[in-house]
N, C-alpha and C positions, 0 to 999 in steps of 0.2 A: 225370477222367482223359481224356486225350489220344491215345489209340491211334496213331493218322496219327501224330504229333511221337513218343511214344515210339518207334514202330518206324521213319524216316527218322533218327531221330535216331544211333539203334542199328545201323543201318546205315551211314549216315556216321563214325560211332565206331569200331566193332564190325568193320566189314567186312560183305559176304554182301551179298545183291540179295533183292528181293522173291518173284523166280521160287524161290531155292534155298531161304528160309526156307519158303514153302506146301510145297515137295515135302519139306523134314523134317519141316512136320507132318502131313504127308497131307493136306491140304488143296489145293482146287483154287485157280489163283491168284486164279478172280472172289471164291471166299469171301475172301480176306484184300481182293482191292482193299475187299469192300463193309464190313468191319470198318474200313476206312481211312477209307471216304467216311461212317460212322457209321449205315448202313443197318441194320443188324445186330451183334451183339458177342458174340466171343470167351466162351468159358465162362473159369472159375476154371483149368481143368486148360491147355485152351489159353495161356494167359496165362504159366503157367508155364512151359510148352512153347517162349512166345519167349522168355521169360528164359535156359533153359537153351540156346537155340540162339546168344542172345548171350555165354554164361558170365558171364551177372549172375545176384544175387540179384533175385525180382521186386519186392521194394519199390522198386530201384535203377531197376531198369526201367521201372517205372510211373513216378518220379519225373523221369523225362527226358522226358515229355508235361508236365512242370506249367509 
């Protein structure tokens, strides 16, 4: 799974910026950049958390990083 590419992707699809999707998930933005740069990763609930911020299903979601 491709975190970076699902979420630029979803962005560029989807609409929203990287700033407004940390602040719906309460997240600060360095947490999402370092999920981006694969430092660190997102739990199951998070995950779903961008799916529903994109109004995908998250398998849809994940599959936009493949």
């Amino acid at each position: 799974m491709n975190l970076s590419k699902s979420v630029k992707v979803a962005i560029a699809y989807k609409g929203g910026t990287q700033k407004s999707l940390a602040e719906s998930m309460k997240v600060t933005q360095a947490t999402l950049t370092s999920w981006m740069k694969g430092k660190t990763a997102p739990n199951a609930f998070q995950i779903a958390q961008m799916a529903v911020y994109f109004d995908m299903k998250v398998s849809s979601f994940i599959e936009l990083g493949e």
